[in-house]
PDB file of N, CA, C and O in Angstrom:
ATOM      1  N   UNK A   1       5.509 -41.629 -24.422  1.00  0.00           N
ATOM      2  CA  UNK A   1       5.880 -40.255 -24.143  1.00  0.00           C
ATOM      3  C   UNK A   1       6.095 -40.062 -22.658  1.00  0.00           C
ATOM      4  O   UNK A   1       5.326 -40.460 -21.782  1.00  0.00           O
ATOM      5  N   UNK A   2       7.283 -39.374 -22.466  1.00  0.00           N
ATOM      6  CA  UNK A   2       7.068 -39.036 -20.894  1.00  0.00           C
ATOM      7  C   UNK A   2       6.763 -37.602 -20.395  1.00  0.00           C
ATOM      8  O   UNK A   2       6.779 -36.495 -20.934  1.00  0.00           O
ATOM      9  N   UNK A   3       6.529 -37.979 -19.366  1.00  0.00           N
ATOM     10  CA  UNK A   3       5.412 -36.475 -18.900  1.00  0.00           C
ATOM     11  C   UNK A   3       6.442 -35.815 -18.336  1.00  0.00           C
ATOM     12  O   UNK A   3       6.626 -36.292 -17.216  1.00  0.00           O
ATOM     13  N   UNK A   4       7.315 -34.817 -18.608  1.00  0.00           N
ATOM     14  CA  UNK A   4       8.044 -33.806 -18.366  1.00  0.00           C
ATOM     15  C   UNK A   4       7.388 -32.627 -17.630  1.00  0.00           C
ATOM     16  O   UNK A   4       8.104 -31.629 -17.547  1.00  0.00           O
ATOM     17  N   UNK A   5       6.569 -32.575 -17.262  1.00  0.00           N
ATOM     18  CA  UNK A   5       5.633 -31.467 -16.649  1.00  0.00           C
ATOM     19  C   UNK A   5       6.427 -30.741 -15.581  1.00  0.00           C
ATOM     20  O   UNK A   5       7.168 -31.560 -15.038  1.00  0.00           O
ATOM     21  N   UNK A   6       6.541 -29.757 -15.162  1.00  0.00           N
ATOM     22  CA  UNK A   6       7.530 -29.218 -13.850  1.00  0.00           C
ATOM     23  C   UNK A   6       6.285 -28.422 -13.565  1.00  0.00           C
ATOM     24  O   UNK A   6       5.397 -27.913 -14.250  1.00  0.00           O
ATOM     25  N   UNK A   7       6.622 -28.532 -12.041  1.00  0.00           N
ATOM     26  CA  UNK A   7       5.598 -27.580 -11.068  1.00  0.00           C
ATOM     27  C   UNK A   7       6.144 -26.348 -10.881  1.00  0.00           C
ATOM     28  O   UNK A   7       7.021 -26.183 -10.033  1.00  0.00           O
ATOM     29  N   UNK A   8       5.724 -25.429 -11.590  1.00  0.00           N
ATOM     30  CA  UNK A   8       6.825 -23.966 -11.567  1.00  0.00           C
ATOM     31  C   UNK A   8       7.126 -23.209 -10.011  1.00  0.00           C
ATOM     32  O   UNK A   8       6.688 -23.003  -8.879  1.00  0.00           O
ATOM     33  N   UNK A   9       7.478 -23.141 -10.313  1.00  0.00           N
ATOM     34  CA  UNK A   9       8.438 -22.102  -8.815  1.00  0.00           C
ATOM     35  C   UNK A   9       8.240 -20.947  -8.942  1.00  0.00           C
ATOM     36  O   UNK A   9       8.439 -20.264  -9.947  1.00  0.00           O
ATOM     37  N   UNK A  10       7.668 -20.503  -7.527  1.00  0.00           N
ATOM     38  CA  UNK A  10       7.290 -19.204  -7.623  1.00  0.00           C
ATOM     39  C   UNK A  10       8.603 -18.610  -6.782  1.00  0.00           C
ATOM     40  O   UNK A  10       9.135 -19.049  -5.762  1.00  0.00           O
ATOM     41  N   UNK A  11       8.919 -17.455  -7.591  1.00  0.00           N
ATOM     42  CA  UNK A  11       9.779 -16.781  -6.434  1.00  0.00           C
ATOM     43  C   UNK A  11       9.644 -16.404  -4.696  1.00  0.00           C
ATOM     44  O   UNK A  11      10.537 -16.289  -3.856  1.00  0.00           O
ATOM     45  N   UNK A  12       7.877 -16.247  -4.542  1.00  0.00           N
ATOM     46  CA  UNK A  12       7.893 -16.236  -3.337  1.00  0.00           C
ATOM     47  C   UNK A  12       7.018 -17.320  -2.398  1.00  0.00           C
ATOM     48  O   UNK A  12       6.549 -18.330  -2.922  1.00  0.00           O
ATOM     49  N   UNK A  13       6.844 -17.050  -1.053  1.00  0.00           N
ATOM     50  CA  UNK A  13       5.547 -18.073  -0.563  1.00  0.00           C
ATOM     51  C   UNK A  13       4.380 -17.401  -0.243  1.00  0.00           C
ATOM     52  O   UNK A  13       4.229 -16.294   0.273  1.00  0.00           O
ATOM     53  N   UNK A  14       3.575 -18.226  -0.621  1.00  0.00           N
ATOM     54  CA  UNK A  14       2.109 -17.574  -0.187  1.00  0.00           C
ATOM     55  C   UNK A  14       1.998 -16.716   0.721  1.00  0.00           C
ATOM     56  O   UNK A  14       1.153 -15.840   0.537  1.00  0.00           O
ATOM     57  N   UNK A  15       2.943 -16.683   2.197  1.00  0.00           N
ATOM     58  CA  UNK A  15       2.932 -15.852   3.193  1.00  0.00           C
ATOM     59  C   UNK A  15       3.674 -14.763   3.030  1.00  0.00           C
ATOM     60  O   UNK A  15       3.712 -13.963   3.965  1.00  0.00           O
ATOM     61  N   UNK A  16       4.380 -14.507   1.884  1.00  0.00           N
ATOM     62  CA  UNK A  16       4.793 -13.764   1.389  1.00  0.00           C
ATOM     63  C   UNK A  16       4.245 -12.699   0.108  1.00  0.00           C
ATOM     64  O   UNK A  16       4.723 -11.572  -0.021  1.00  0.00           O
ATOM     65  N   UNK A  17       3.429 -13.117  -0.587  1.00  0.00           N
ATOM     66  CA  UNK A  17       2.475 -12.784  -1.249  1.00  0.00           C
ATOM     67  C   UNK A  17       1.310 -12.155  -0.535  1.00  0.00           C
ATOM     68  O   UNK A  17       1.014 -10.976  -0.731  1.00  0.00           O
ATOM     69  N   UNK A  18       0.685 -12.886   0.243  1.00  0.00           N
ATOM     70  CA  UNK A  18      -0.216 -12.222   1.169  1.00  0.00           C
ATOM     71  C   UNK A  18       0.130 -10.805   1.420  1.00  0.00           C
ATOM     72  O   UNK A  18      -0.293  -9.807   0.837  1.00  0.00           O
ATOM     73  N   UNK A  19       1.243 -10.930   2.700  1.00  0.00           N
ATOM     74  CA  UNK A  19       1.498  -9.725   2.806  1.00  0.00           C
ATOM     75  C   UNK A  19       2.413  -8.811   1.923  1.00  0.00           C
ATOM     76  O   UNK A  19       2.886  -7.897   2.597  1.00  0.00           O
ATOM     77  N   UNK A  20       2.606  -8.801   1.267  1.00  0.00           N
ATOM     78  CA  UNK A  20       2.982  -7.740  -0.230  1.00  0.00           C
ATOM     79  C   UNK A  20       1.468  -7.625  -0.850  1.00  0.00           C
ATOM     80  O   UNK A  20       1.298  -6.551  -1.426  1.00  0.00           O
ATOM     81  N   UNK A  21       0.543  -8.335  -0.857  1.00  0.00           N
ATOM     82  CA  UNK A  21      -1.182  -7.859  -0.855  1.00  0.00           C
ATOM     83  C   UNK A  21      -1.330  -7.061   0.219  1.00  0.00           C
ATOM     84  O   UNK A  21      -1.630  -5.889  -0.009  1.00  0.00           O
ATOM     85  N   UNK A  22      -1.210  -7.367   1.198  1.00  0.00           N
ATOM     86  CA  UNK A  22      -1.502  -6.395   2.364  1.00  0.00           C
ATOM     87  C   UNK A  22      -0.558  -5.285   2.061  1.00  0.00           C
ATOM     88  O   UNK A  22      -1.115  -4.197   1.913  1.00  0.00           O
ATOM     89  N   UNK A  23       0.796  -5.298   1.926  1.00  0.00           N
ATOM     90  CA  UNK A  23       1.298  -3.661   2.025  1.00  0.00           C
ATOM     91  C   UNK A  23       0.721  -2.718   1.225  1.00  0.00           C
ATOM     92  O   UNK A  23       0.466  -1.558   1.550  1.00  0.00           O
ATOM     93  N   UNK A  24       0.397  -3.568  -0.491  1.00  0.00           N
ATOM     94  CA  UNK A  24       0.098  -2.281  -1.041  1.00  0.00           C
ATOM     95  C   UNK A  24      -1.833  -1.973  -1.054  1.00  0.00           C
ATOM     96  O   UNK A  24      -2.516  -1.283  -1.810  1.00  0.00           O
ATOM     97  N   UNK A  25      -2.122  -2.632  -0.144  1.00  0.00           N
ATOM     98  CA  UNK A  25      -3.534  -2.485   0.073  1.00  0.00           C
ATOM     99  C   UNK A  25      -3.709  -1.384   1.319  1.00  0.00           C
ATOM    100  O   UNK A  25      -4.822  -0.881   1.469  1.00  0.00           O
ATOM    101  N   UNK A  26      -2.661  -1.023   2.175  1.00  0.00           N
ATOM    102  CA  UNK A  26      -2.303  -0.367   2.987  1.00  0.00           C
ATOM    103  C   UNK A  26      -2.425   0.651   2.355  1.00  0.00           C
ATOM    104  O   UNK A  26      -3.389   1.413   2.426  1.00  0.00           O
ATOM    105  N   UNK A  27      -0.990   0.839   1.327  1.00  0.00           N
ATOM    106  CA  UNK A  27      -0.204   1.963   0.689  1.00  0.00           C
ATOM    107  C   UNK A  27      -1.233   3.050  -0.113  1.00  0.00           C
ATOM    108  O   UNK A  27      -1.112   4.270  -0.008  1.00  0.00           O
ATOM    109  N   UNK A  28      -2.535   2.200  -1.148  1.00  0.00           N
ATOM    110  CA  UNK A  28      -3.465   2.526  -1.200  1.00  0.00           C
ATOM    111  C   UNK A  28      -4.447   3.064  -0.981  1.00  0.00           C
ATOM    112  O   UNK A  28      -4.980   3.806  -1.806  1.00  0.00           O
ATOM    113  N   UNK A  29      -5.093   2.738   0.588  1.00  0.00           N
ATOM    114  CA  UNK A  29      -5.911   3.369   1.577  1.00  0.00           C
ATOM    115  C   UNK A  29      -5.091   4.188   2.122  1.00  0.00           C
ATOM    116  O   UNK A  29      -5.603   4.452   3.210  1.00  0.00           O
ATOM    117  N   UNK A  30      -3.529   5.097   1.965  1.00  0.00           N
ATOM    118  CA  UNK A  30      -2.881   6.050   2.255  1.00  0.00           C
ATOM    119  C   UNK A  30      -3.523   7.283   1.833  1.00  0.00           C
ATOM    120  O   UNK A  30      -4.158   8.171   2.401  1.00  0.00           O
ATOM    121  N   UNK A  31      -2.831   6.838  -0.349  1.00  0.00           N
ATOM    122  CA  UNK A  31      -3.561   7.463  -0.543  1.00  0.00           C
ATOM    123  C   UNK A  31      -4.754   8.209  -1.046  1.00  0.00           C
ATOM    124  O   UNK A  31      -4.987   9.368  -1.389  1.00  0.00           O
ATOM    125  N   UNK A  32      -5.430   7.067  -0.953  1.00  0.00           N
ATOM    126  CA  UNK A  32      -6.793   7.244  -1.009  1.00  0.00           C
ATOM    127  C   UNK A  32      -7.390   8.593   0.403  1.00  0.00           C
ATOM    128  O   UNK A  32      -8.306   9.397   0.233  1.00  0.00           O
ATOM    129  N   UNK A  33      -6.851   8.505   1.217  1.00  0.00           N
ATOM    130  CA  UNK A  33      -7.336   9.085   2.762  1.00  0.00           C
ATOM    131  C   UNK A  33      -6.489  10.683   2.308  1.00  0.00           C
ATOM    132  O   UNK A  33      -6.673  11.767   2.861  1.00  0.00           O
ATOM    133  N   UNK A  34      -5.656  10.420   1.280  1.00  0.00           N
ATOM    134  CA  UNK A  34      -4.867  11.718   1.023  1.00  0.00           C
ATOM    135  C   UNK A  34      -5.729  12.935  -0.131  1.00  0.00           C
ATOM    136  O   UNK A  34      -5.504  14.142  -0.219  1.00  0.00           O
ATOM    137  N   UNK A  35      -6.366  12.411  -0.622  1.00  0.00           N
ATOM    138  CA  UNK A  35      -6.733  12.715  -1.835  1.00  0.00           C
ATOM    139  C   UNK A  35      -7.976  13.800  -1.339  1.00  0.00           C
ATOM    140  O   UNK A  35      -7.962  14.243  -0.191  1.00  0.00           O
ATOM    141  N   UNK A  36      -9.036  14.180  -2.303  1.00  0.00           N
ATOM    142  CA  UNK A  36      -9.810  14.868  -2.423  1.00  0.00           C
ATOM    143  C   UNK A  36      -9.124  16.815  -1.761  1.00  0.00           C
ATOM    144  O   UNK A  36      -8.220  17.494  -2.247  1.00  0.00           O
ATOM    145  N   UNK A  37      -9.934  17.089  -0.688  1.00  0.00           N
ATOM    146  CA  UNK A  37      -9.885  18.549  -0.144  1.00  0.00           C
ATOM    147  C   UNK A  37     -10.027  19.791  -1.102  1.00  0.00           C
ATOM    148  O   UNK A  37      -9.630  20.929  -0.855  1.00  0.00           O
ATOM    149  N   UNK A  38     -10.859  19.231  -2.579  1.00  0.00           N
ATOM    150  CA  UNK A  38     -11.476  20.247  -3.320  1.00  0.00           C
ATOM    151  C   UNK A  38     -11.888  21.392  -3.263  1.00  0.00           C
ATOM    152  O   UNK A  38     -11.913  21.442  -2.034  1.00  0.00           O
ATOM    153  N   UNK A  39     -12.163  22.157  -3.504  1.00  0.00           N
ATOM    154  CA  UNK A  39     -13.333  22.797  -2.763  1.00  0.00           C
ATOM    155  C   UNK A  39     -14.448  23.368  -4.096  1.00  0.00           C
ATOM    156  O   UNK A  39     -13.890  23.549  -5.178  1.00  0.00           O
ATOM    157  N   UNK A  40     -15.358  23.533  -4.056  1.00  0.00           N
ATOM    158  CA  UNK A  40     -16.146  24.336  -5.501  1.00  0.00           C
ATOM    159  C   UNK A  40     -15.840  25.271  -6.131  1.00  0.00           C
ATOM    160  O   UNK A  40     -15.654  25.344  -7.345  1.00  0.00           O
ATOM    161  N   UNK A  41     -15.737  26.338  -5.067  1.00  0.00           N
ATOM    162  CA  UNK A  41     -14.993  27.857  -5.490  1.00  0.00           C
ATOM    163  C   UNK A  41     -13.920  27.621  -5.570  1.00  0.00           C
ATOM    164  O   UNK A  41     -13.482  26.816  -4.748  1.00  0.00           O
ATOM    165  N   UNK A  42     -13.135  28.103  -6.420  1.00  0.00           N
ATOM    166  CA  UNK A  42     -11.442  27.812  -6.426  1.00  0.00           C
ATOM    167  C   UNK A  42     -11.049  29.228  -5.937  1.00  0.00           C
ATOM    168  O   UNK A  42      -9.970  29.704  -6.292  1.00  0.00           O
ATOM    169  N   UNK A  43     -11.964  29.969  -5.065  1.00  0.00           N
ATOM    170  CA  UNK A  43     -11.579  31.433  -5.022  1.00  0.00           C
ATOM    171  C   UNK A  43     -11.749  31.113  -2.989  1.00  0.00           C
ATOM    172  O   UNK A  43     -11.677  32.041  -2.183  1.00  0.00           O
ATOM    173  N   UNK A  44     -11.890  30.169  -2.728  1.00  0.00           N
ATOM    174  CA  UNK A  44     -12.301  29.658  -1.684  1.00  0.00           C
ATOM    175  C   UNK A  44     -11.192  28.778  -0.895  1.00  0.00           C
ATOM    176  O   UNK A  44     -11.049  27.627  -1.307  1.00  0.00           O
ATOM    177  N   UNK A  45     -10.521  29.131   0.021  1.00  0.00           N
ATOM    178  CA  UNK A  45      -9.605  28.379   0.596  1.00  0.00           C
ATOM    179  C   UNK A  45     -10.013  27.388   2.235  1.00  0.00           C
ATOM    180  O   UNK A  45     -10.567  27.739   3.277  1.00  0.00           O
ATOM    181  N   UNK A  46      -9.582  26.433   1.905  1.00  0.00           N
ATOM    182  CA  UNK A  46     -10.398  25.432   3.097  1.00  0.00           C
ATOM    183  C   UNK A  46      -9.094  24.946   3.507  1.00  0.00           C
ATOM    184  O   UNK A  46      -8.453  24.048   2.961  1.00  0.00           O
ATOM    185  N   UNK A  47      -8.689  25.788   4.759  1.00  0.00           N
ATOM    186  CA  UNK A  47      -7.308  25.853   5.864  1.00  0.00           C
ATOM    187  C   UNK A  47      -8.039  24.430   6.223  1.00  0.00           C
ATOM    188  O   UNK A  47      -7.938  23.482   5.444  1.00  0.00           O
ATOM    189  N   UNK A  48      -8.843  24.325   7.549  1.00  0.00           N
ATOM    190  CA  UNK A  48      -9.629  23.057   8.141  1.00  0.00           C
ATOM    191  C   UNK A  48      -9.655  22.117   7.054  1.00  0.00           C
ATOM    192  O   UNK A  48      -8.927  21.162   7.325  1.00  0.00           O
ATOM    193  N   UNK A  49     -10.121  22.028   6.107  1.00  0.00           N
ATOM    194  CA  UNK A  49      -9.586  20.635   5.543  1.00  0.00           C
ATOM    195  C   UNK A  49      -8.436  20.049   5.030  1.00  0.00           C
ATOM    196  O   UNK A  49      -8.154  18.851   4.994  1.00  0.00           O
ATOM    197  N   UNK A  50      -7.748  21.080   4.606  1.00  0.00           N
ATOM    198  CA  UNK A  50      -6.620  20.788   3.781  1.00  0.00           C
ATOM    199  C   UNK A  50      -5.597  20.428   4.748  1.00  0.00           C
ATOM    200  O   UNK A  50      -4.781  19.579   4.391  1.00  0.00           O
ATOM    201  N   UNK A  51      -5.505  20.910   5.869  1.00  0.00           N
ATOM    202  CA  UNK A  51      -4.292  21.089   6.952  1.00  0.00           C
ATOM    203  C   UNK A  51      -5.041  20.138   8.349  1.00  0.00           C
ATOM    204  O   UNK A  51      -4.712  20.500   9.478  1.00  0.00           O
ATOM    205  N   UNK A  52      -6.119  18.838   8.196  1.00  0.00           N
ATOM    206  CA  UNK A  52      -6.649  18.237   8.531  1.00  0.00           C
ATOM    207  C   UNK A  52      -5.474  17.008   9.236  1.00  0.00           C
ATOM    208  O   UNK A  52      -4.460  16.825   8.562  1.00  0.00           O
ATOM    209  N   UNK A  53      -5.562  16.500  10.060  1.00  0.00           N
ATOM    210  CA  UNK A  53      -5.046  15.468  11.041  1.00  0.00           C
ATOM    211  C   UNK A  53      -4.898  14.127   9.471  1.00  0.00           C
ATOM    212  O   UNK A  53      -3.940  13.543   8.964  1.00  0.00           O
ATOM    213  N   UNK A  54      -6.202  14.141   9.227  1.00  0.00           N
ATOM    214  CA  UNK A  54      -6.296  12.640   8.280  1.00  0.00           C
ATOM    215  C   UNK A  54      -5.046  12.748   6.962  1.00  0.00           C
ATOM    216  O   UNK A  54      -4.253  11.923   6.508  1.00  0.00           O
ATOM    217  N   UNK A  55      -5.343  14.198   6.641  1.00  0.00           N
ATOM    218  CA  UNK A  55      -4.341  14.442   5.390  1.00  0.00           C
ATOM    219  C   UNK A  55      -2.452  14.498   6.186  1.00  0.00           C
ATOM    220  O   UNK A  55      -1.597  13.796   5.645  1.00  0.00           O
ATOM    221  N   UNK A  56      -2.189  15.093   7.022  1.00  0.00           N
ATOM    222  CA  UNK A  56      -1.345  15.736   7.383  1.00  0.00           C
ATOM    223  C   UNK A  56      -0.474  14.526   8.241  1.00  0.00           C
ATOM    224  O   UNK A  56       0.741  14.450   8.059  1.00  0.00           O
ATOM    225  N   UNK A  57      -1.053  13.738   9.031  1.00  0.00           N
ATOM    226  CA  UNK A  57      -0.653  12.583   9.846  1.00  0.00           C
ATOM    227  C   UNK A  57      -1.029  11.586   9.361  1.00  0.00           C
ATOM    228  O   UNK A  57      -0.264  10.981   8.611  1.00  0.00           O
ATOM    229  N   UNK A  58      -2.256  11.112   9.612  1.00  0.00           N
ATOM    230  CA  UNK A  58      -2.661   9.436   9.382  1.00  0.00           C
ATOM    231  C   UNK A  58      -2.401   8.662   7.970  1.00  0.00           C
ATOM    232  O   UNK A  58      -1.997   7.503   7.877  1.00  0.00           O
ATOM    233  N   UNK A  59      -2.720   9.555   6.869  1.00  0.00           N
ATOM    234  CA  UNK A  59      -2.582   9.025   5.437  1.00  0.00           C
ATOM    235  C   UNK A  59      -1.143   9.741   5.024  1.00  0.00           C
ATOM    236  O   UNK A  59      -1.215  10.799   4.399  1.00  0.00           O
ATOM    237  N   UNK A  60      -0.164   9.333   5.272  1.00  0.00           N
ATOM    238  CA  UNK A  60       1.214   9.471   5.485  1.00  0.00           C
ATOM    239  C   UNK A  60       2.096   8.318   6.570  1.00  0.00           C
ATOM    240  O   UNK A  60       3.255   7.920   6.453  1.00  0.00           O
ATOM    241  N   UNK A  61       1.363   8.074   7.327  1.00  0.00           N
ATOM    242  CA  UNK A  61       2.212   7.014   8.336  1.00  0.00           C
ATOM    243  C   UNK A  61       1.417   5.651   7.788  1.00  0.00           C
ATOM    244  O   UNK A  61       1.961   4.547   7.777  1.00  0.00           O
ATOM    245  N   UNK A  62       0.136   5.875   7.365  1.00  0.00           N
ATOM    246  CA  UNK A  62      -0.023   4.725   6.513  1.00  0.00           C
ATOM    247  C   UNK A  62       1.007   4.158   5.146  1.00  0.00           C
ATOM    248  O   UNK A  62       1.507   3.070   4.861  1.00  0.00           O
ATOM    249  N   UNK A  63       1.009   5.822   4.372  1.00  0.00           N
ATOM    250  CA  UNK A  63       1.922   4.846   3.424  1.00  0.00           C
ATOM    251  C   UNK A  63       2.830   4.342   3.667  1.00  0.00           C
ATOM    252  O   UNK A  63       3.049   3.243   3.157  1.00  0.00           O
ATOM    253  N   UNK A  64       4.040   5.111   4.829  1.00  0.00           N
ATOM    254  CA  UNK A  64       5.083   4.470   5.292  1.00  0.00           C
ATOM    255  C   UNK A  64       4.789   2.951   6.156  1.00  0.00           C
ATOM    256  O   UNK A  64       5.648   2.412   6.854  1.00  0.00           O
ATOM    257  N   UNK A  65       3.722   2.537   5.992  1.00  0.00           N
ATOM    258  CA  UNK A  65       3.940   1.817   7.307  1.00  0.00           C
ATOM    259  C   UNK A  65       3.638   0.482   5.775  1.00  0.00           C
ATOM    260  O   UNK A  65       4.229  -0.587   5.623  1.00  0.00           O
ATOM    261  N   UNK A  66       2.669   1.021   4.984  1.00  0.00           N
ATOM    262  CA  UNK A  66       2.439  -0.058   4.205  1.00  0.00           C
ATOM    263  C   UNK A  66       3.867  -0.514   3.070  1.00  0.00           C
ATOM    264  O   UNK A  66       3.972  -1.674   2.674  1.00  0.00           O
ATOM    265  N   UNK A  67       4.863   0.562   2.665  1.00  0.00           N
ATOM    266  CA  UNK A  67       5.965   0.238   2.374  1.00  0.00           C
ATOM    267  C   UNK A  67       6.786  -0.586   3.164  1.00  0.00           C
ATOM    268  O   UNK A  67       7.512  -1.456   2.684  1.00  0.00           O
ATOM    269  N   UNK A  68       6.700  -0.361   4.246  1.00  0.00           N
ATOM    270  CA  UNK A  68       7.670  -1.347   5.520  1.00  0.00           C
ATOM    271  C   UNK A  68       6.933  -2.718   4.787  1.00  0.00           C
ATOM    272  O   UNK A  68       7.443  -3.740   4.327  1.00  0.00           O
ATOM    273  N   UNK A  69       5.738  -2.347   4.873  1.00  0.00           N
ATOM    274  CA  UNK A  69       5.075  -3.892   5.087  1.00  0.00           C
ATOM    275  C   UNK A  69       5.587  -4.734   3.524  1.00  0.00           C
ATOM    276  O   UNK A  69       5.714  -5.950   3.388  1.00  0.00           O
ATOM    277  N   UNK A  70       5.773  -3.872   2.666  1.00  0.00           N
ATOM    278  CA  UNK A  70       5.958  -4.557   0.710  1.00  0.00           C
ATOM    279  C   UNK A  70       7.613  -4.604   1.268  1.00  0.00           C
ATOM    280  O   UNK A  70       8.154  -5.408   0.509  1.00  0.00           O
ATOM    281  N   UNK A  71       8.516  -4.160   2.132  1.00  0.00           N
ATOM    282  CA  UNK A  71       9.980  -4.474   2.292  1.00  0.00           C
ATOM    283  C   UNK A  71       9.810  -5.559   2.810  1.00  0.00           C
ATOM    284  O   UNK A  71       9.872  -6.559   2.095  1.00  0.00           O
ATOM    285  N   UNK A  72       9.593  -5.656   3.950  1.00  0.00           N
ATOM    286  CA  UNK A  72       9.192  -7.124   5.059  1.00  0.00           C
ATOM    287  C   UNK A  72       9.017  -8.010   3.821  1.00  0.00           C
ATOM    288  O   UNK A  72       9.841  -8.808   3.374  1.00  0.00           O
ATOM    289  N   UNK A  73       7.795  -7.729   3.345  1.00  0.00           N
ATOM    290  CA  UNK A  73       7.791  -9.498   2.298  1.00  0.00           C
ATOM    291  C   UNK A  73       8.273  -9.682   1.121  1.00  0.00           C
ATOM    292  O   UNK A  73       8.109 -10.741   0.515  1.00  0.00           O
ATOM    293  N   UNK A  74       9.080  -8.446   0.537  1.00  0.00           N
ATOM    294  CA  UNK A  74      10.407  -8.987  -0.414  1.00  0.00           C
ATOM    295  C   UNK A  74      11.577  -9.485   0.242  1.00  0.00           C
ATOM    296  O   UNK A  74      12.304 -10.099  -0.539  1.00  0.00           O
ATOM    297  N   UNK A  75      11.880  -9.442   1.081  1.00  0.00           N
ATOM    298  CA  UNK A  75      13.114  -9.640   2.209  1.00  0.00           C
ATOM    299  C   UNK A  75      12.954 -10.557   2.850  1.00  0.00           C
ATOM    300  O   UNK A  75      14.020 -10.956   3.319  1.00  0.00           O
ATOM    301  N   UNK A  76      11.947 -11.245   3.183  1.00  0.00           N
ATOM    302  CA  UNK A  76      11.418 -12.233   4.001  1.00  0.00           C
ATOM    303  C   UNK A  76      11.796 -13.359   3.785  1.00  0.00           C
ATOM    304  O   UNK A  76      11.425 -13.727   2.671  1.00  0.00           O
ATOM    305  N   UNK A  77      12.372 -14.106   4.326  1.00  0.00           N
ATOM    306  CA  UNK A  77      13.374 -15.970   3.609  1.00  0.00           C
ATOM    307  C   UNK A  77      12.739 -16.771   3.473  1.00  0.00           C
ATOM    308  O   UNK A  77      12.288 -16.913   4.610  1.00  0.00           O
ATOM    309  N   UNK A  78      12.243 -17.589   2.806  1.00  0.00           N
ATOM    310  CA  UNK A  78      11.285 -18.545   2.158  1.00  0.00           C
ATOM    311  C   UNK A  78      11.928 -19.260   2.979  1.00  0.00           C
ATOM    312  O   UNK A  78      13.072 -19.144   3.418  1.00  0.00           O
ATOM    313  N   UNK A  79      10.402 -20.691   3.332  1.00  0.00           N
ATOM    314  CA  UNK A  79      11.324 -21.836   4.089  1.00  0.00           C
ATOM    315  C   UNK A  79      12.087 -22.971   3.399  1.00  0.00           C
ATOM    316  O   UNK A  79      12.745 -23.769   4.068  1.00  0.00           O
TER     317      UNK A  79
END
């Protein structure tokens, strides 16, 4: 019998995989940082949290930044 075995081919490279792990691990902690600003009373409005730096800036340029990062390593040329 002969051993026909093929070493499958991955569409991408490990350094490419990595970071497409990293973008959407980014994209994630976006919005994760986006989420909550509940409040108990629903008769209760929380301006200061809701309209907060973390919600409004940071967990927003994260997701964009972690999408760049999942473009970069679909686009990226294998060697």
């Amino acid at each position: 019998m002969k051993n026909n075995e093929q070493k499958p081919e991955f569409l991408f490279d490990k350094v490419n995989y990595k970071s497409l792990l990293i973008g959407i691990v980014v994209i994630a902690v976006g919005f994760i940082l986006m989420s909550g600003g509940g409040s108990e009373d629903p008769k209760v409005f929380n301006e200061a949290e809701l309209f907060s730096f973390r919600r409004i800036r940071l967990a927003p340029t994260l997701v964009l930044i972690g999408f760049g990062i999942t473009i970069y390593s679909i686009f990226k040329k294998s060697k």
